[in-house]
Backbone of each chain as ProteinMPNN parsed JSONL, in Angstrom:
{"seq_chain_A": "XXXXXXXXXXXXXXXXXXXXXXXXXXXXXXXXXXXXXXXXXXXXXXXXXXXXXXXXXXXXXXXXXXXXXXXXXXXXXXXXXXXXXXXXXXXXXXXXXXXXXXXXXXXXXXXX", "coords_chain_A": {"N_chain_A": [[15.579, -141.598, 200.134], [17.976, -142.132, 198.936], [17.182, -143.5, 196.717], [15.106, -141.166, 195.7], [17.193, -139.723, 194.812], [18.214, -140.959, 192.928], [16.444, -141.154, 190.916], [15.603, -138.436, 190.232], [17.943, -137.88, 188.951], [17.74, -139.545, 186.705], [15.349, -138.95, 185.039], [16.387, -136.211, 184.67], [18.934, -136.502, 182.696], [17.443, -138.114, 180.912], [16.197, -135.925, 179.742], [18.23, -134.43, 178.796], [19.068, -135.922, 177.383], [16.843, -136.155, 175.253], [17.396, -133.629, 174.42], [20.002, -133.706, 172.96], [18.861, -135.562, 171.309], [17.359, -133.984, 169.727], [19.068, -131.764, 168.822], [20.706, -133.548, 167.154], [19.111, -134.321, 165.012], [18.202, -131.833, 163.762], [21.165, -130.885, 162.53], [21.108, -132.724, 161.234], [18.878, -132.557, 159.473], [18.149, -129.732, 158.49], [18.137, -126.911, 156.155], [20.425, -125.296, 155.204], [23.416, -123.612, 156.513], [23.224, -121.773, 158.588], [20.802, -122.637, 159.692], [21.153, -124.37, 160.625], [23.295, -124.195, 162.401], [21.321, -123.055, 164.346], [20.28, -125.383, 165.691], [22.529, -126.693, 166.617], [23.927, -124.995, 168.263], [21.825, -124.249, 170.412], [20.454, -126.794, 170.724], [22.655, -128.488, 171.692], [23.933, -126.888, 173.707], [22.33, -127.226, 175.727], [21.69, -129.451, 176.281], [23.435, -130.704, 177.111], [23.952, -129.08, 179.468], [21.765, -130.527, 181.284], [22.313, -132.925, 181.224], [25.208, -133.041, 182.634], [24.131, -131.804, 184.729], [22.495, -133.741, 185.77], [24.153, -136.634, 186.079], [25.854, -134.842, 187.89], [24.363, -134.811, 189.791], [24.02, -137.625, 191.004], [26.117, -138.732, 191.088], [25.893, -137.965, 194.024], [24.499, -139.852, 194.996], [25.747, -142.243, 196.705], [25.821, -141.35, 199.473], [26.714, -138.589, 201.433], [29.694, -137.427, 200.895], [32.845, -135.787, 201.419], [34.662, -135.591, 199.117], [32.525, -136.589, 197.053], [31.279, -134.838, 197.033], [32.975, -132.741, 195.922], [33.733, -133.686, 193.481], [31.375, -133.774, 192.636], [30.671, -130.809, 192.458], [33.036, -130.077, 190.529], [32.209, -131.754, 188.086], [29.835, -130.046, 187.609], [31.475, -127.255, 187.255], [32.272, -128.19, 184.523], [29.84, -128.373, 183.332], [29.285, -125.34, 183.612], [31.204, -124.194, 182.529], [31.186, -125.38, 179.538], [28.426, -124.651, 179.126], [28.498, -121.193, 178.94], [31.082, -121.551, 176.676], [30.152, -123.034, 174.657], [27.97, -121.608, 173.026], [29.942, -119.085, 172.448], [31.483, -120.423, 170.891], [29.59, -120.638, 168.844], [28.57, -118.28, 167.981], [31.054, -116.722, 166.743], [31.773, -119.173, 164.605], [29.409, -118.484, 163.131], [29.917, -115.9, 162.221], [32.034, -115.7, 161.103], [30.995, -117.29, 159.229], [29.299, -115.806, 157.993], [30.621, -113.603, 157.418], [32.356, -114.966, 155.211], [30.522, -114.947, 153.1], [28.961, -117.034, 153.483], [26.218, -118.425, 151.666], [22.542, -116.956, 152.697], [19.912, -119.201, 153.355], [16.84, -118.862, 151.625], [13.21, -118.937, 150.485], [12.318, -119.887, 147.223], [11.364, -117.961, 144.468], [7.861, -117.169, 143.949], [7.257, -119.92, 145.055], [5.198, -121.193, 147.075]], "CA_chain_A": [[16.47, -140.483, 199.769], [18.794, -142.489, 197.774], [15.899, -144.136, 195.296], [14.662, -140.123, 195.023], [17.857, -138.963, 194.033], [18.685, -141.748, 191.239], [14.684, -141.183, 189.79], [16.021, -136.89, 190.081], [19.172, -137.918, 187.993], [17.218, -140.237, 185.123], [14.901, -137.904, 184.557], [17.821, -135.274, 183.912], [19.819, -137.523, 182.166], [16.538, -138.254, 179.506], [15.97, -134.814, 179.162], [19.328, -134.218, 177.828], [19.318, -137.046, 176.004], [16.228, -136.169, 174.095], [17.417, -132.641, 173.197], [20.702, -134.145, 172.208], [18.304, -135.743, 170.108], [16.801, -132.71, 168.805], [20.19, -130.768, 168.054], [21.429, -134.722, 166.146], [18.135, -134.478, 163.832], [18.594, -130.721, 163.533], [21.996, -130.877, 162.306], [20.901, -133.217, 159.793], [17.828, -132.068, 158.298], [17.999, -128.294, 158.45], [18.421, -126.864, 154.886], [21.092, -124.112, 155.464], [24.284, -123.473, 157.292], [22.257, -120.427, 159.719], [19.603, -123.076, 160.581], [22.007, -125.833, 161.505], [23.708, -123.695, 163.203], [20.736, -122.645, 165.183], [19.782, -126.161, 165.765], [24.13, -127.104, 167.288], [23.94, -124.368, 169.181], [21.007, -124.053, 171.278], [19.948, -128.003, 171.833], [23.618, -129.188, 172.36], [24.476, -126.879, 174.717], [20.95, -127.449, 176.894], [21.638, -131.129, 176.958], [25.062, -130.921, 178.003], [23.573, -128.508, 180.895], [21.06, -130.939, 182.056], [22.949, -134.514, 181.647], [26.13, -132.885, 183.454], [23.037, -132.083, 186.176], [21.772, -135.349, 186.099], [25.356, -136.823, 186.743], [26.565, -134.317, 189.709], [23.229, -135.547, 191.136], [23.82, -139.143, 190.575], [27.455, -138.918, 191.861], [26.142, -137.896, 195.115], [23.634, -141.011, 195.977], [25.785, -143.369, 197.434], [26.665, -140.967, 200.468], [27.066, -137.21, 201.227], [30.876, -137.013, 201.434], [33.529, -134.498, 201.1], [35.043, -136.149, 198.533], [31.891, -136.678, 196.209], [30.828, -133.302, 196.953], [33.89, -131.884, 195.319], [33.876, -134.038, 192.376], [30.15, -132.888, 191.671], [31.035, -129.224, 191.865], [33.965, -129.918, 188.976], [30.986, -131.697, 186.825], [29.084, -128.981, 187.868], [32.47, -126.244, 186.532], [32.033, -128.608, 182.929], [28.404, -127.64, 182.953], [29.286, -123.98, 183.459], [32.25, -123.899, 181.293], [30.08, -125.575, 178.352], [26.862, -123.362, 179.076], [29.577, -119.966, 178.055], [31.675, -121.476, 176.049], [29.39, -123.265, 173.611], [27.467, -120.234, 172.42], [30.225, -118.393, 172.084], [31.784, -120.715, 169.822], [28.576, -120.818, 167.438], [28.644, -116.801, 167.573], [31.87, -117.274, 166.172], [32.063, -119.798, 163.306], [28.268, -117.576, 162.547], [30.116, -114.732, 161.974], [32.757, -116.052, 160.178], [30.436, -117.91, 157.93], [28.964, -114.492, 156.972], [31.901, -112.597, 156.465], [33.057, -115.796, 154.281], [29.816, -114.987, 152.171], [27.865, -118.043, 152.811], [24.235, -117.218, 151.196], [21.324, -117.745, 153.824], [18.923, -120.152, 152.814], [15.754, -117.884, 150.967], [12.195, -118.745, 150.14], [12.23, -119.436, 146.173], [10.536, -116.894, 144.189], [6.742, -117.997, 142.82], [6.942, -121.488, 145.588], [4.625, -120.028, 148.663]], "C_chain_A": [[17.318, -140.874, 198.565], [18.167, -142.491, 196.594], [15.506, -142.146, 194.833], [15.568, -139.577, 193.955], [18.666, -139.58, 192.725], [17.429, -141.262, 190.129], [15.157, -139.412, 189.599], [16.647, -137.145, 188.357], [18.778, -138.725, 186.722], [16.757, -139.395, 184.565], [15.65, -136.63, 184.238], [18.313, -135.662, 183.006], [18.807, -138.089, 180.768], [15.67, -137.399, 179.036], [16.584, -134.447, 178.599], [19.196, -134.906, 176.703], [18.36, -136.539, 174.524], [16.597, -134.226, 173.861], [18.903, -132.726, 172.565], [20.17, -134.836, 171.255], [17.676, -134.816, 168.92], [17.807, -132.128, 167.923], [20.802, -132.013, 167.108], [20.148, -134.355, 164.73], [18.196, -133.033, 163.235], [19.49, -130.542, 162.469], [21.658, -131.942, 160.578], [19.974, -132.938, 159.155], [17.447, -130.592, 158.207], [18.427, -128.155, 157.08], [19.219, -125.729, 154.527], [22.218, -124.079, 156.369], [23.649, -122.938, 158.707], [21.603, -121.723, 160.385], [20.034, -124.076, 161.107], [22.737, -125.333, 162.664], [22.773, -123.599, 164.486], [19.749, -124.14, 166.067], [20.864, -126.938, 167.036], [23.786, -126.342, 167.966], [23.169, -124.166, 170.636], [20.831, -125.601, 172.096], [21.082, -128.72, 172.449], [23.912, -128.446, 173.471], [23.411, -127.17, 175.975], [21.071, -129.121, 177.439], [22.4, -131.153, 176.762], [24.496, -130.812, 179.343], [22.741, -129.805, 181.841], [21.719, -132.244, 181.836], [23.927, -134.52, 182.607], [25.419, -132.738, 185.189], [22.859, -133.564, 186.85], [22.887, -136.211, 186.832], [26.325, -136.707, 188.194], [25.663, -135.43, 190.578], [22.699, -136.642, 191.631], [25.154, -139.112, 191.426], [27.044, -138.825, 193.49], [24.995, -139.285, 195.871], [24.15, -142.606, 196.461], [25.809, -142.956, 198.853], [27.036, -139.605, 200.045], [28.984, -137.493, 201.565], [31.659, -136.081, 200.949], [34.093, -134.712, 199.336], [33.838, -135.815, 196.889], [31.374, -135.152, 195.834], [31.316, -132.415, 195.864], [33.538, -131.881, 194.195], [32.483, -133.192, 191.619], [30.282, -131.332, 191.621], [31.842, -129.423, 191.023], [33.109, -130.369, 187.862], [30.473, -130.554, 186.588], [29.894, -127.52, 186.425], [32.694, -126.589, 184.688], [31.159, -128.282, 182.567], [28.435, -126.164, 182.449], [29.638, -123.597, 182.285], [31.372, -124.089, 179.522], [28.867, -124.546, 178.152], [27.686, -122.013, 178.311], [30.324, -120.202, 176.623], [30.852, -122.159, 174.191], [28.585, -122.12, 172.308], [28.391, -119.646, 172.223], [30.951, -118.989, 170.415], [31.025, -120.555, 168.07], [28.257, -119.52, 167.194], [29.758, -116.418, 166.476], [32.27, -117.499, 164.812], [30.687, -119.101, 162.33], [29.249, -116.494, 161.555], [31.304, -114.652, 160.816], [32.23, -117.159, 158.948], [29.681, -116.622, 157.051], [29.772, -113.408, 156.614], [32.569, -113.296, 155.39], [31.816, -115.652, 152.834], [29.052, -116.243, 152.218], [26.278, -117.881, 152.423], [23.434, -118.11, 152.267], [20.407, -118.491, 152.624], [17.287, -119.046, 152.296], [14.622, -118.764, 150.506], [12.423, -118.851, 148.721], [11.004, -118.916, 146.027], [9.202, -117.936, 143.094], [6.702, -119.386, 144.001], [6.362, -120.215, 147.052], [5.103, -121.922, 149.644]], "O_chain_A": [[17.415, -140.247, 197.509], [18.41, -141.767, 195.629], [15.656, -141.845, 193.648], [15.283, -139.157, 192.833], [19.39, -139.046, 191.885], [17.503, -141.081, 188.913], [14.949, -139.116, 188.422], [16.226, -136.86, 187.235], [19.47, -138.578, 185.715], [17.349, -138.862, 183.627], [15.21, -136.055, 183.242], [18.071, -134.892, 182.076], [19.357, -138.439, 179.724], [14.724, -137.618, 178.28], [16.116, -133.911, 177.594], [19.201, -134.627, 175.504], [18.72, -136.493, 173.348], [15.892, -133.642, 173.038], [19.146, -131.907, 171.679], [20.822, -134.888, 170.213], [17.577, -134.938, 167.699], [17.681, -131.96, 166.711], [21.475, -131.571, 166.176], [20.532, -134.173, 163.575], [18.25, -133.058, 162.006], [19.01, -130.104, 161.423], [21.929, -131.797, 159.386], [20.172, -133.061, 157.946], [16.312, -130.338, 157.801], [19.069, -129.099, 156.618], [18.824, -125.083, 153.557], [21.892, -124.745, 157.351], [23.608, -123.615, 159.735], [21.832, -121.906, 161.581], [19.44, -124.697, 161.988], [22.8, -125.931, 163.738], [23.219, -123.961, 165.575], [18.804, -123.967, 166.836], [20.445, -127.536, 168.027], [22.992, -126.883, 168.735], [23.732, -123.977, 171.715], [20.938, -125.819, 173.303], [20.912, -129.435, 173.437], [24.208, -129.142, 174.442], [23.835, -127.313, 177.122], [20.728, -129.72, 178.458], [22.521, -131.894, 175.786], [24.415, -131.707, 180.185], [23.094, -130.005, 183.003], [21.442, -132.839, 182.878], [23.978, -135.443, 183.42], [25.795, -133.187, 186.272], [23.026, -134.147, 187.921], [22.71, -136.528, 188.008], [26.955, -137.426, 188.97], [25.891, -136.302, 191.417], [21.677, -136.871, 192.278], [25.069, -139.563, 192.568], [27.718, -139.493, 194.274], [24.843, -139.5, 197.074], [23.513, -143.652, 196.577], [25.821, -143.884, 199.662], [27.476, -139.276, 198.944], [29.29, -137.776, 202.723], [31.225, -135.452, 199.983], [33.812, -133.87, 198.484], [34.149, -135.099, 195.937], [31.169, -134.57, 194.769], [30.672, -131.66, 195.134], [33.121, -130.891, 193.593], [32.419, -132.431, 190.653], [29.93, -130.739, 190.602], [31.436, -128.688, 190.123], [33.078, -129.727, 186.812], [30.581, -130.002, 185.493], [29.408, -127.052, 185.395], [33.069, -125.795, 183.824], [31.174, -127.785, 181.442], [27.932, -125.73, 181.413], [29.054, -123.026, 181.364], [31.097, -123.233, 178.681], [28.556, -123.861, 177.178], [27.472, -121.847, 177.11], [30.277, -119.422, 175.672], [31.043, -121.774, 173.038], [28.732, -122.022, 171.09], [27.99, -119.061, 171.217], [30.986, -118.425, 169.321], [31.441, -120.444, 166.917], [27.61, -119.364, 166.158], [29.419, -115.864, 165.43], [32.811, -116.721, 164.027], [30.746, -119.109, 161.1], [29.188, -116.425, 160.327], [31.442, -113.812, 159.927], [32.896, -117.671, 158.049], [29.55, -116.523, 155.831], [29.629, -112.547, 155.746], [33.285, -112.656, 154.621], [32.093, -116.131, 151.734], [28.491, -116.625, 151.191], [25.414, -117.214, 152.993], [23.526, -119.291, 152.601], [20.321, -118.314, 151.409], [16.854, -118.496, 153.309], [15.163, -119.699, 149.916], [12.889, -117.754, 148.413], [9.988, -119.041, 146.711], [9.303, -118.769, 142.193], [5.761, -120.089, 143.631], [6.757, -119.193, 147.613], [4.983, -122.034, 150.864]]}, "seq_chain_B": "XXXXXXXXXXXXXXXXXXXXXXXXXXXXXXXXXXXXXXXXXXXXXXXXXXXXXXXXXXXXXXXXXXXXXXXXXXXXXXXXXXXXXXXXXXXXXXXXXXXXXX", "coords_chain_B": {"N_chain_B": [[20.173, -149.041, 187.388], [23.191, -149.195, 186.659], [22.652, -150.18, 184.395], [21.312, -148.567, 182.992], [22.851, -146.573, 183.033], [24.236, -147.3, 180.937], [23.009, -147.801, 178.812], [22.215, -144.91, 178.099], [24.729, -144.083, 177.343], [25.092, -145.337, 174.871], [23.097, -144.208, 173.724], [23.981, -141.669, 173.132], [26.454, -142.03, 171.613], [25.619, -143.525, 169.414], [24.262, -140.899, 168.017], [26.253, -139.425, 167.754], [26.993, -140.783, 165.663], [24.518, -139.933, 163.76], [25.469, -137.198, 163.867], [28.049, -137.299, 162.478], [27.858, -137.685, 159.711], [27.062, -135.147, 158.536], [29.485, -134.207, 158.563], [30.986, -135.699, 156.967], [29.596, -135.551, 154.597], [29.379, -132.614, 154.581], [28.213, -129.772, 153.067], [29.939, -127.225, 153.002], [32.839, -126.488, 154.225], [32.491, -125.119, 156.974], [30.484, -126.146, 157.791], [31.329, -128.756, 158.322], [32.902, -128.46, 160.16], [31.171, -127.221, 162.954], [29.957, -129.652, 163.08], [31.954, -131.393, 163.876], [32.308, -130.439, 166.465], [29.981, -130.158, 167.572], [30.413, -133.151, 167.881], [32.454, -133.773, 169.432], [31.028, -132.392, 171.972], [29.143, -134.362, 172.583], [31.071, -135.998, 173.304], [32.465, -135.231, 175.619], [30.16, -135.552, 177.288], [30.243, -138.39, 177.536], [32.328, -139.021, 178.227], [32.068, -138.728, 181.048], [30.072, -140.066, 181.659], [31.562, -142.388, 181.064], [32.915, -142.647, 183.256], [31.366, -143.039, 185.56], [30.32, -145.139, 185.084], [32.628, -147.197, 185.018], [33.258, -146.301, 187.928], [35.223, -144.591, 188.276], [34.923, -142.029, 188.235], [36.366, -139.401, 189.377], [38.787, -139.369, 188.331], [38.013, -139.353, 185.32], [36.709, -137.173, 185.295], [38.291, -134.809, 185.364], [39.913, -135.277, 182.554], [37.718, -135.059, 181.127], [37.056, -131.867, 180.901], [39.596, -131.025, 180.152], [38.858, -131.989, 177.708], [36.998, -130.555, 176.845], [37.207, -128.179, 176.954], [39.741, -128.041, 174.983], [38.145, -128.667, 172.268], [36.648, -126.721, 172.412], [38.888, -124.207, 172.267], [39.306, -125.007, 169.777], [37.294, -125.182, 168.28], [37.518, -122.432, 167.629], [39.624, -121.66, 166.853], [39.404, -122.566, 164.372], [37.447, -121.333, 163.647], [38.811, -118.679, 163.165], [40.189, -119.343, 161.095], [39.3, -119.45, 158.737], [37.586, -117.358, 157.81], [38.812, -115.589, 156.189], [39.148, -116.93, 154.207], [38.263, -117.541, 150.565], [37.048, -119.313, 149.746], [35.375, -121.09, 150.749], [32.295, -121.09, 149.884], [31.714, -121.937, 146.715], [31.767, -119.394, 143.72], [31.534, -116.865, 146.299], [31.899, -114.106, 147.634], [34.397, -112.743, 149.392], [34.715, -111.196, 152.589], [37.263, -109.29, 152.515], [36.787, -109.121, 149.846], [34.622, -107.323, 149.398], [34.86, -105.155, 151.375], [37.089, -103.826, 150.013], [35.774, -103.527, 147.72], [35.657, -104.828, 145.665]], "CA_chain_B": [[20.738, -147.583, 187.13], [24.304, -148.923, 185.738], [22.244, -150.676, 183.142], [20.179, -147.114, 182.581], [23.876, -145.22, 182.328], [24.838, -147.809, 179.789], [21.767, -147.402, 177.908], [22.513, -143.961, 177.939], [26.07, -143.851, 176.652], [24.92, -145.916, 173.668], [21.888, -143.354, 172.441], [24.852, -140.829, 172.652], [27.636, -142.712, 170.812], [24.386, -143.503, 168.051], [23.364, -139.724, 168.19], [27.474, -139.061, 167.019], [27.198, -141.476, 164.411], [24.172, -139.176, 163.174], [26.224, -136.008, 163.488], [29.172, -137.859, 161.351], [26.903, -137.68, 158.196], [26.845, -133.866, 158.588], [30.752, -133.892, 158.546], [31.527, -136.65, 155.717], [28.835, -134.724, 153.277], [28.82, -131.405, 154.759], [28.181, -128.365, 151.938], [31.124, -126.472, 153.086], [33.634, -126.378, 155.21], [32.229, -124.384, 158.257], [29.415, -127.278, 158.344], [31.966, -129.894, 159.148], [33.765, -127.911, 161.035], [30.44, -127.205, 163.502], [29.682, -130.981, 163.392], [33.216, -131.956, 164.593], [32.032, -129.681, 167.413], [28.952, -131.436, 168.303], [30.521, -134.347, 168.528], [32.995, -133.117, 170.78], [30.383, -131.677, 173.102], [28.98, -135.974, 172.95], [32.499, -136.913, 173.716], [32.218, -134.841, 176.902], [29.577, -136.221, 178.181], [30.071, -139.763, 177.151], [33.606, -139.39, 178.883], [31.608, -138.656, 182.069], [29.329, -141.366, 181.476], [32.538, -143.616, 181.023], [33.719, -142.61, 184.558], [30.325, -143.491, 186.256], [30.728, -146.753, 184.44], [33.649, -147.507, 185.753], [33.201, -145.74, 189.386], [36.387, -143.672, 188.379], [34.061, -140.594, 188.221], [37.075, -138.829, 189.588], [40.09, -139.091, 187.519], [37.832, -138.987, 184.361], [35.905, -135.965, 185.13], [39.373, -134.024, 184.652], [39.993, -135.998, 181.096], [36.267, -134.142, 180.345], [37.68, -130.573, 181.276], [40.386, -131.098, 179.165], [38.597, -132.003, 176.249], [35.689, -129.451, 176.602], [38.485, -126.823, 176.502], [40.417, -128.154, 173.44], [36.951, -128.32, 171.735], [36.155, -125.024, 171.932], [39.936, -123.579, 171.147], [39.552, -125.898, 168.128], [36.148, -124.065, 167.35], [37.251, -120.691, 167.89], [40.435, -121.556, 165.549], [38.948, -122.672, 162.76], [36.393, -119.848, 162.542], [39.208, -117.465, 163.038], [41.397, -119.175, 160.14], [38.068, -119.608, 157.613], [37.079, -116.269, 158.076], [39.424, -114.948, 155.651], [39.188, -117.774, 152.903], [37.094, -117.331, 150.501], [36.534, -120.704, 148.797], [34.393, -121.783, 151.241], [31.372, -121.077, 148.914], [32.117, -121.536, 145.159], [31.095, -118.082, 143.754], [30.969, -116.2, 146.967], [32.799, -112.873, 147.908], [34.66, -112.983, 151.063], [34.223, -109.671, 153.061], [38.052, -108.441, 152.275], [36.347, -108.244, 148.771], [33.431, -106.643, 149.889], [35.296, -104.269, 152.145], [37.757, -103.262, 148.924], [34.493, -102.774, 146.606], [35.459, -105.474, 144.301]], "C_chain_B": [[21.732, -147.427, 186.463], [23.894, -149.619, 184.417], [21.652, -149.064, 182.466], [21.453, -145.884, 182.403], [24.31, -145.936, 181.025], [24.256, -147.447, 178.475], [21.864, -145.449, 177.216], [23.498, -143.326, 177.002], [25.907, -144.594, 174.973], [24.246, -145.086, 173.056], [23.56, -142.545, 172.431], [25.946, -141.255, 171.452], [26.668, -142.891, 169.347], [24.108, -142.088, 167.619], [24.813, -139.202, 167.536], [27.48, -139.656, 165.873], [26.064, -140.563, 163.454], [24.918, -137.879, 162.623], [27.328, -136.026, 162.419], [28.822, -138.046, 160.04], [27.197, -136.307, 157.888], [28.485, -134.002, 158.209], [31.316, -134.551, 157.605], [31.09, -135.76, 154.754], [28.691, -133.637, 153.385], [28.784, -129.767, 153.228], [29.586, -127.635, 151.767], [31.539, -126.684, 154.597], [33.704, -126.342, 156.741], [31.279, -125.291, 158.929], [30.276, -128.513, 158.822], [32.46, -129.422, 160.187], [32.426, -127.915, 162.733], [30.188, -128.774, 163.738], [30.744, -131.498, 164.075], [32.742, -131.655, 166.436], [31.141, -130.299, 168.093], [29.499, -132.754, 168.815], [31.508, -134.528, 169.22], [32.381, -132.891, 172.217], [30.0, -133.395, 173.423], [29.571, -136.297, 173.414], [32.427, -136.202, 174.948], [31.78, -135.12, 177.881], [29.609, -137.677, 177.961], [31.71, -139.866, 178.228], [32.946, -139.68, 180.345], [30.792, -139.694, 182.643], [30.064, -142.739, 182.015], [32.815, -143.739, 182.758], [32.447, -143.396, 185.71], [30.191, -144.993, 185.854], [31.576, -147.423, 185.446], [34.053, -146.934, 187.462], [34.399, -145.279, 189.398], [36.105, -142.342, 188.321], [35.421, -138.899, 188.616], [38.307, -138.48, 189.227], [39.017, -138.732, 185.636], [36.721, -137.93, 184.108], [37.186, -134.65, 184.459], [39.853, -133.813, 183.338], [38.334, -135.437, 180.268], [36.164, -132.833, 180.324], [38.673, -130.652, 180.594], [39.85, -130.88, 178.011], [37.305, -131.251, 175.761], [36.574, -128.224, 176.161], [39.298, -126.744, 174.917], [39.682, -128.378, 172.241], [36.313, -126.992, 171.65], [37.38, -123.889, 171.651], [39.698, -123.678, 169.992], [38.535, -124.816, 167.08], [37.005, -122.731, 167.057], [38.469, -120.532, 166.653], [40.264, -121.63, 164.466], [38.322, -121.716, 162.318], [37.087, -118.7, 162.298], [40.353, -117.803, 161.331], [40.334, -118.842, 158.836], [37.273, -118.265, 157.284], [37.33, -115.489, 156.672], [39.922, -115.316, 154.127], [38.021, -116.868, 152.51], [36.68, -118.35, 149.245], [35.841, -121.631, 149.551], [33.168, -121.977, 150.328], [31.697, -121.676, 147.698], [31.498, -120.337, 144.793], [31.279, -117.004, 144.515], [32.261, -115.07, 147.307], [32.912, -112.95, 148.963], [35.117, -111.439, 151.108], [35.618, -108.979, 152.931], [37.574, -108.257, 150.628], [35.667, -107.693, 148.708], [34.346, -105.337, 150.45], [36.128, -102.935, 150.667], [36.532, -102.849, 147.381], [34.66, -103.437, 145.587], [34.294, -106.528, 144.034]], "O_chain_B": [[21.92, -146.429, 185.767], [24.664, -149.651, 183.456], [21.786, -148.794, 181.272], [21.314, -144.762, 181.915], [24.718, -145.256, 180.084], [24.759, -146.986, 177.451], [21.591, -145.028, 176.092], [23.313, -142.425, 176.183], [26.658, -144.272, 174.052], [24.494, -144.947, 171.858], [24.324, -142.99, 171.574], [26.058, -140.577, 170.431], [27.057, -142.383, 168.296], [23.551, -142.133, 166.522], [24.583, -138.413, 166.62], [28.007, -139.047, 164.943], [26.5, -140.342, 162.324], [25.015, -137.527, 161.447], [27.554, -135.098, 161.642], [29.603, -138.613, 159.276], [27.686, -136.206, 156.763], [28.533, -133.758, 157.003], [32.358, -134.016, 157.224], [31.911, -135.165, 154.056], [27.953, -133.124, 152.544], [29.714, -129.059, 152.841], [30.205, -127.488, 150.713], [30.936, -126.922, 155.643], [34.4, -126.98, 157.53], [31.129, -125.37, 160.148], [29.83, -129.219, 159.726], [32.424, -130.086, 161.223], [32.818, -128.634, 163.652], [30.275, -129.052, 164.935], [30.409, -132.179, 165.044], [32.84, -132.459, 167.362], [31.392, -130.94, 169.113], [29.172, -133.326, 169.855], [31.535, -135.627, 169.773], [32.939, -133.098, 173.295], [30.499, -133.838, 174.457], [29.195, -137.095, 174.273], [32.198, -137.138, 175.715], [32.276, -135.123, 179.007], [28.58, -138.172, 178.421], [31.976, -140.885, 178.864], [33.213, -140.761, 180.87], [30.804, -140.105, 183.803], [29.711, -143.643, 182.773], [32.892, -144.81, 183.36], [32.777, -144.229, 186.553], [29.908, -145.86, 186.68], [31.236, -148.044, 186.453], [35.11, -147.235, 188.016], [34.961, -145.417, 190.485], [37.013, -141.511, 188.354], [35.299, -137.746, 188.202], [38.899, -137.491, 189.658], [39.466, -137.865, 184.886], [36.028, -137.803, 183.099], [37.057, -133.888, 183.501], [40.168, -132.717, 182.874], [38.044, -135.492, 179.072], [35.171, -132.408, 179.732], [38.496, -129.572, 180.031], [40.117, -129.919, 177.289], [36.748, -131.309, 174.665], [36.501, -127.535, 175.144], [39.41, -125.844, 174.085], [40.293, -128.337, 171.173], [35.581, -126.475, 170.806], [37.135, -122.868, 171.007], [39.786, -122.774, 169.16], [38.665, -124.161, 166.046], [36.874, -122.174, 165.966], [38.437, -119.68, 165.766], [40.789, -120.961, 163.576], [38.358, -121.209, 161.197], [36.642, -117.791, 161.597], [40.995, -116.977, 160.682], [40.65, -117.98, 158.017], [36.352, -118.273, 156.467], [36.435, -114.892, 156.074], [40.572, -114.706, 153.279], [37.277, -116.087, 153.104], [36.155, -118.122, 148.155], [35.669, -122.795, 149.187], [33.001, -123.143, 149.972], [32.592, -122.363, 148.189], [30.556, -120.05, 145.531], [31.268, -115.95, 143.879], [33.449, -115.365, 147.179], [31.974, -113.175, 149.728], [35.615, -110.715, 150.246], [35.458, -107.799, 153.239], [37.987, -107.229, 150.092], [35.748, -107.101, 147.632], [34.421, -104.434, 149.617], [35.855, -101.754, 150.451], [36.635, -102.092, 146.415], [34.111, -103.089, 144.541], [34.162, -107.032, 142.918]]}, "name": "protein", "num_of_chains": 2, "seq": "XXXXXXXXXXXXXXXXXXXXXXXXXXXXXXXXXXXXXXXXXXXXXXXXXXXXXXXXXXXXXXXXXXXXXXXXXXXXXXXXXXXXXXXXXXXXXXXXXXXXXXXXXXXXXXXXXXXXXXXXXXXXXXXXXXXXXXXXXXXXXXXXXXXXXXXXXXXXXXXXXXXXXXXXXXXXXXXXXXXXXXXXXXXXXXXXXXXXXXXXXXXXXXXXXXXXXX"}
């Protein structure tokens, strides 16, 4: 039971990781504000969601107790909170990057 | 397993030091500003990390609720103050000149 629920929580825990890797390489090689954006937004908040998983479900394998229980539902309320609040932020600084006029990234003319 | 959270907390802390490129050289403004952000959301879970480290899982899950919160005020302030510049770009018309038709 224990051994299942540490091998649960790795495998969580290096799923995040690698799309915190995705949204780090993202962030740096996208060629546009829009596409960086769309790079922060989506893979950071997914691997928040699933490392804060991995965590609750790691907190609870020494022992079901009341105690641990709790704590992993408040990871759990960081998960949530992040899952909402993330996206809204990158709706946001979006919207205020196109009312500030930043030009989207375009296709030059004549390069296919 | 506490070798495999350590291991862990290090790609992240490496994975901020990527994002910190984005925010030293960023184009404009709104791109650092978003990178700060990311590496905010790292610091979140790396706090959480810390606590499992240290089997304090319980005083520094609170200290990660804190700073998920004052990470996304932070966002929501900046995009509301930047909104209204308009030297983010060089060149670019910010939408109260747009709106006025100049």
């Amino acid at each position: 039971m224990t051994t299942t629920l540490s091998i649960l929580s790795a495998v969580l825990m290096i799923v995040g990781a690698f799309f915190f890797f995705t949204a780090s390489i993202g962030m740096l090689r996208f060629p546009d504000f829009y596409t960086r954006m769309h790079a922060a937004g989506k893979g950071d908040t997914l691997g928040a969601f699933l490392m804060l998983s991995g965590m609750a479900l790691y907190n609870l394998h020494a022992g079901f107790t009341l105690v641990a229980f709790l704590v992993s539902v408040k990871i759990m309320l960081i998960a949530f909170f992040i899952f909402i609040a993330n996206p809204t932020a990158c709706h946001a600084i979006t919207k205020a990057a196109l009312d500030a006029g930043v030009a989207p990234w375009t296709m030059k003319e004549g390069k296919k | 397993m506490e070798d495999f959270i350590l291991g862990i907390s290090i790609v992240m802390a490496l994975l901020a030091m990527v994002v910190l490129y984005r925010v030293v050289y960023g184009p404009t403004v709104l791109d650092r500003i978003v990178g700060a952000g990311v590496i905010g959301t790292k610091t979140t879970i790396l706090l959480c990390l810390m606590g499992l480290i240290y089997k304090r899982i319980d005083m520094f899950v609170d200290i990660a609720l804190a700073y998920a919160l004052l990470n996304f005020i932070a966002t929501l302030a900046a995009a509301k103050f930047f909104r209204v510049r308009k030297s983010i770009m060089p060149g670019a018309k910010s939408f109260k000149d747009r709106e006025m038709g100049r």
